[in-house]
C-alpha positions as CSV (number, residue, x, y, z in Angstrom):
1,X,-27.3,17.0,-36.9
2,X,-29.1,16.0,-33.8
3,X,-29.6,18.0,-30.9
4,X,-26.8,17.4,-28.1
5,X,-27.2,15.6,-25.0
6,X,-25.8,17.4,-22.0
7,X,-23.7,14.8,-19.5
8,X,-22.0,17.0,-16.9
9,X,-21.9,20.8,-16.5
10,X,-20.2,22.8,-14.5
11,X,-20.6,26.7,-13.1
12,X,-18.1,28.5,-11.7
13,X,-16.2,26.1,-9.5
14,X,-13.4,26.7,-7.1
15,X,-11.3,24.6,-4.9
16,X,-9.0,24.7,-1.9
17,X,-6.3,23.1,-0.4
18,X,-5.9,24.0,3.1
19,X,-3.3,27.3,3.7
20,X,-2.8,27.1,0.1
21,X,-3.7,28.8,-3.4
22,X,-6.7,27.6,-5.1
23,X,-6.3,24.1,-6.9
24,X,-9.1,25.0,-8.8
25,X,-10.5,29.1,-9.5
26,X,-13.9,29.5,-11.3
27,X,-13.4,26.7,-13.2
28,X,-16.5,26.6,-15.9
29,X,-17.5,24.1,-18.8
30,X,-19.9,21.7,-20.0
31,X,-19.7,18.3,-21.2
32,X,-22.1,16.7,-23.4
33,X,-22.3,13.1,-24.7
34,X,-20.0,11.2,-26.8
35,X,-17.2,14.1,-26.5
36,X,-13.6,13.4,-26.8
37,X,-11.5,15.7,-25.0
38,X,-8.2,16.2,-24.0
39,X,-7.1,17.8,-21.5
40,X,-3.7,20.1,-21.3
41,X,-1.8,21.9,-18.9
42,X,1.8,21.8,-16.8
43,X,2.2,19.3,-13.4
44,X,0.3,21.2,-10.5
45,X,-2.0,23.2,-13.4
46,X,-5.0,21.2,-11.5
47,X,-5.9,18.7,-14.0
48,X,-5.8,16.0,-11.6
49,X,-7.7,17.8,-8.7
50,X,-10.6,19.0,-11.4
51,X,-11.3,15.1,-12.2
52,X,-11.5,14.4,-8.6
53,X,-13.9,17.2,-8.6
54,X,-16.2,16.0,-11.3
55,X,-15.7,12.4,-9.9
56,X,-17.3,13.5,-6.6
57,X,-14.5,12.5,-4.6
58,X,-13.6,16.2,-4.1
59,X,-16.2,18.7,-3.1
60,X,-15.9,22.5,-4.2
61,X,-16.1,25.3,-1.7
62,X,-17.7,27.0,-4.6
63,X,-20.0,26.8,-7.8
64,X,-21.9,24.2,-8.8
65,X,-22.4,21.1,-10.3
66,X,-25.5,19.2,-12.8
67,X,-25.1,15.8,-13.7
68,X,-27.9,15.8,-16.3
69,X,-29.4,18.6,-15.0
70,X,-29.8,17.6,-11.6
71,X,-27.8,19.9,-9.0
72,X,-25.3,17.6,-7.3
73,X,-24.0,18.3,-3.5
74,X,-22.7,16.3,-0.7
75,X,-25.5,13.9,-0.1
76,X,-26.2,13.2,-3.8
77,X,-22.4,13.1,-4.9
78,X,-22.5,9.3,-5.3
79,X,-24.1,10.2,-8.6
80,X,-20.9,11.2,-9.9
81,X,-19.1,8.4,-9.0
82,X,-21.8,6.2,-10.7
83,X,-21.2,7.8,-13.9
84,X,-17.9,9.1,-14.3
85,X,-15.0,6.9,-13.9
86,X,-11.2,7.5,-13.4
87,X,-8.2,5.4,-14.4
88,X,-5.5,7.1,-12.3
89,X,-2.0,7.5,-13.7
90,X,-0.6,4.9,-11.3
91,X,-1.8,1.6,-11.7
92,X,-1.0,0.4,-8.5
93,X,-2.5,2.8,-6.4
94,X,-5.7,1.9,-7.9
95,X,-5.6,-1.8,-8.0
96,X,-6.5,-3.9,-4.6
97,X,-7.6,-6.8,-5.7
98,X,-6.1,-10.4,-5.4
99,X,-6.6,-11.9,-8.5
100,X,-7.5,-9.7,-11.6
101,X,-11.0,-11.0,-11.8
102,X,-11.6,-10.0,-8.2
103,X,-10.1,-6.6,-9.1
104,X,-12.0,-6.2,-12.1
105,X,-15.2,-7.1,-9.7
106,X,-15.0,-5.0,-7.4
107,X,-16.6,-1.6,-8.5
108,X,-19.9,-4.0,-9.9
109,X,-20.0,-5.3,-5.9
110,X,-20.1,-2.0,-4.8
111,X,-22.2,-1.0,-6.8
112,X,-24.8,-3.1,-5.4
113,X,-25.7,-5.2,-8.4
114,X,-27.0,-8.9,-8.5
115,X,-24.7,-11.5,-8.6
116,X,-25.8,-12.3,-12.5
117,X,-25.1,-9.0,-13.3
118,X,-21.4,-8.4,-11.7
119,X,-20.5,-11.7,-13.4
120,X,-22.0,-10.5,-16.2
121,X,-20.1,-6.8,-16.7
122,X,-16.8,-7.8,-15.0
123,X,-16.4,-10.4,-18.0
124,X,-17.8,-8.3,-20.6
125,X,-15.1,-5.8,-19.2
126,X,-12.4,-7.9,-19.0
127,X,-13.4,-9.3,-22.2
128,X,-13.4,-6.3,-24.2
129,X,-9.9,-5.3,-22.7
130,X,-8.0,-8.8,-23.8
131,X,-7.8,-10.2,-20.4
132,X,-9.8,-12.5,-20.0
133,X,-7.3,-15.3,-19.2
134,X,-6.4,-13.3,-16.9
135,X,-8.5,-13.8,-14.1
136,X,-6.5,-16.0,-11.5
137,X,-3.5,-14.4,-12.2
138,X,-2.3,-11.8,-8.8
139,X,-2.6,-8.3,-10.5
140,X,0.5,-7.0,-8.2
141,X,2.7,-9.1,-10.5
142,X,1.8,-8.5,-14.1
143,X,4.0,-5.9,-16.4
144,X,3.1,-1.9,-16.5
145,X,1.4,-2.1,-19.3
146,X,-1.0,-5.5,-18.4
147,X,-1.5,-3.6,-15.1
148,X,-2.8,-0.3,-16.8
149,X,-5.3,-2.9,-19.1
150,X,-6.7,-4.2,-15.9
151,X,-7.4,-0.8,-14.4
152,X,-9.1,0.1,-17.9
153,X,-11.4,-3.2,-17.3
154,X,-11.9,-2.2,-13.7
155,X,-13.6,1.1,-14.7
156,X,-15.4,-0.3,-17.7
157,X,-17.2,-2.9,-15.5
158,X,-18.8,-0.3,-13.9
159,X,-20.2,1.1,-17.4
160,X,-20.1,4.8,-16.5
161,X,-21.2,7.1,-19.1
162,X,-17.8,9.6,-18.7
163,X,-14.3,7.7,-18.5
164,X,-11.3,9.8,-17.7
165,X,-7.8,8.9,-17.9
166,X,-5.3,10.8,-16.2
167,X,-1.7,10.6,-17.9
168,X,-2.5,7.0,-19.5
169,X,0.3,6.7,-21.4
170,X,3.1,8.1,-18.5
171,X,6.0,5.5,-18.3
172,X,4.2,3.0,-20.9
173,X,6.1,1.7,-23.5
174,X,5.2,2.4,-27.3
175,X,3.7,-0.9,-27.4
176,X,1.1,-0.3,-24.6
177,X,0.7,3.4,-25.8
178,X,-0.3,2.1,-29.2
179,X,-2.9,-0.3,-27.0
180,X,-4.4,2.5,-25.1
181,X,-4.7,5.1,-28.3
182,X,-6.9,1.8,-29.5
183,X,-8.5,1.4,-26.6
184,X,-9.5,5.2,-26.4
185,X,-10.9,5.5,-29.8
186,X,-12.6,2.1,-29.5
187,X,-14.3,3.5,-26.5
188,X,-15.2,6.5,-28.6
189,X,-16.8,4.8,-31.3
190,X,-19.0,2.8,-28.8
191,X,-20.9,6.4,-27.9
192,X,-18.9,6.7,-24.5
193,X,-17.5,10.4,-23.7
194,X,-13.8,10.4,-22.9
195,X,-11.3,12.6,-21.0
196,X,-7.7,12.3,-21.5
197,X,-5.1,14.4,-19.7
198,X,-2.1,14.1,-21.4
199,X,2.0,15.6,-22.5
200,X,1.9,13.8,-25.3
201,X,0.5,17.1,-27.6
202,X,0.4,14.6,-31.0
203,X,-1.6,12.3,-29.0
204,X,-4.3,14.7,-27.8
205,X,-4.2,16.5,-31.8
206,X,-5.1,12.9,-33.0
207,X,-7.5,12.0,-30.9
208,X,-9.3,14.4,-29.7
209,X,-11.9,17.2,-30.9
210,X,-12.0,19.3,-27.8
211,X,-9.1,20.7,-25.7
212,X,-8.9,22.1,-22.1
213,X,-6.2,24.2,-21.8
214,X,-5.8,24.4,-17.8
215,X,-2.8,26.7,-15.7
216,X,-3.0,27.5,-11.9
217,X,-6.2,26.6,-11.2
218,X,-7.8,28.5,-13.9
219,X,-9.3,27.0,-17.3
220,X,-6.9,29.3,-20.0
221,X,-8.5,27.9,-23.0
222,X,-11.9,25.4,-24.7
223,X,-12.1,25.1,-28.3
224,X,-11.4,23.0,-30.5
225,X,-8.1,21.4,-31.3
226,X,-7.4,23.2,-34.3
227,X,-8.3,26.4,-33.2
228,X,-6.0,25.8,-29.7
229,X,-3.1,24.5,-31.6
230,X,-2.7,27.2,-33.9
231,X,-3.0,29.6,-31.5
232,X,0.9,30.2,-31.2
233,X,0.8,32.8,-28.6
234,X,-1.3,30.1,-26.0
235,X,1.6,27.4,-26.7
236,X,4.3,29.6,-26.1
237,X,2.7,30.9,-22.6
238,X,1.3,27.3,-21.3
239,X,4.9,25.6,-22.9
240,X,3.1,23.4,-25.0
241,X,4.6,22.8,-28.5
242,X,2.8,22.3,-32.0
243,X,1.9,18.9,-32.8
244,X,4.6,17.6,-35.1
245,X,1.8,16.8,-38.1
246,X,0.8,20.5,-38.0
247,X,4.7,21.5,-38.0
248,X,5.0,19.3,-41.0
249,X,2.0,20.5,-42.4
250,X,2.6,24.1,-42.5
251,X,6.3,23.5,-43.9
252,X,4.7,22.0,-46.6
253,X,2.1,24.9,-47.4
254,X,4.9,27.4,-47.1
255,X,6.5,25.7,-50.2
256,X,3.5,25.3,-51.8
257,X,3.7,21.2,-51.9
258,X,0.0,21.2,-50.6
259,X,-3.4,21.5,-51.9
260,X,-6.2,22.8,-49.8
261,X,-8.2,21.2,-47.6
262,X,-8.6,20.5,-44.0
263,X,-5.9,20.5,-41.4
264,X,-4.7,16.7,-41.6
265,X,-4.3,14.7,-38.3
266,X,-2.6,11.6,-38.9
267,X,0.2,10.8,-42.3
268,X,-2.9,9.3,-44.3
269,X,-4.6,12.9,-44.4
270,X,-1.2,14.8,-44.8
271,X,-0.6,12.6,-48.1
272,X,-3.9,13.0,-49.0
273,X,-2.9,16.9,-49.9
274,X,-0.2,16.1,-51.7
275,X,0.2,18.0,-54.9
């Protein structure tokens, strides 16, 4: 197995709101290429103020950050924002452009990349996320779901190396939720490393290897997803229920209908231990 290669890392960082308690207390972890992730936690747990953080948009009063080793602080912070990307929960507050290729441009422009080369990733963006007919049409006035594939492209454009999406799949239909899980793995399989926050608790067991537990501020729990859903005693205090594969799955043991084997994740792998 080949040796990992550390993206982001993160020591001991806390952040606060003015006259309030900290969003964010001695928050530590690491993140390394090609991860999948997914974070957990209640509303105001500070999932959404810890992705701001890593994103550079927020700066901690305390700890430290590495992008790739290098120490990153207020004058080199633009690093962050070069190379990890968020798709916010609310299309519209992220999209201000007039047409969707226009919207899908504008991070490339910013960037400050040739001509060529914004043409060049803004189609291969727009492309890759089924909208490439798309690009005349006002972005204001498409469905929710077209609107969250066009913020999806808008980040993709800019090719960071870290995408995070903060509670994709919040008032999407099943339709569009099937579309992002797609989207997710497909971005997965292409080497990128990808941050989910999410309610949906058979979502996160499906997709992802890694889960951050987080609760006032303060990261409760890193491991891997079945090490965090079987912890019964974490679920209960964090109000986070079981996955209902696992539920189904441990039915089934108790009665003795399974064979051994590893903890299944989708209905293919549970009826693969059928006896």
């Amino acid at each position: 197995m080949g040796q990992k290669e550390r993206l982001l890392e993160i020591k001991k960082i806390s952040f606060f709101y003015e006259q309030g308690k900290p969003a964010l207390k001695d928050v530590s972890l690491s993140i390394d290429k090609g991860e999948k992730i997914a974070v957990l936690g209640a509303n105001g747990a500070g999932k959404s103020t810890f992705f701001l953080t890593i994103n550079g948009v927020r700066v901690p009063q305390e700890g430290k950050i590495f992008y790739r080793g290098e120490e990153i602080g207020k004058k080199n912070r633009k690093i962050l924002a070069e190379h990890i990307g968020i798709v916010f929960q609310e299309a519209d507050n992220q999209i201000i452009g007039s047409t969707v290729k226009s919207e899908v441009a504008f991070g490339p422009i910013n960037q400050g990349l040739s001509i060529k080369k914004v043409e060049e990733q803004t189609i291969g963006a727009m492309r890759e996320m089924g909208i490439e007919e798309w690009g005349d049409r006002p972005p204001h006035y498409l469905s929710g779901g077209e609107k969250k594939r066009v913020t999806i492209a808008d980040i993709l454009a800019m090719m960071p190396e870290i995408i995070v999406f903060d509670e994709p799949t919040a008032s999407l239909d099943p339709v569009n939720v099937d579309m992002f899980e797609q989207v997710a793995m497909r971005l997965s399989k292409e080497g990128k490393t990808v941050l989910v926050s999410t309610h949906n608790v058979d979502f996160a067991y499906r997709f992802a290897e890694r889960i951050l537990v987080f609760a006032e501020g303060q990261l409760l729990a890193d491991g891997n997803s079945n090490d965090i859903f079987s912890n019964q005693e974490l679920l209960q205090k964090n109000h986070l229920k079981k996955p209902i594969i696992l539920e189904i799955y441990e039915l089934l043991k108790r009665k003795g209908k399974l064979a051994s084997g590893i903890m299944p994740k989708t209905l293919v792998e549970l009826e693969a231990l059928l006896l």
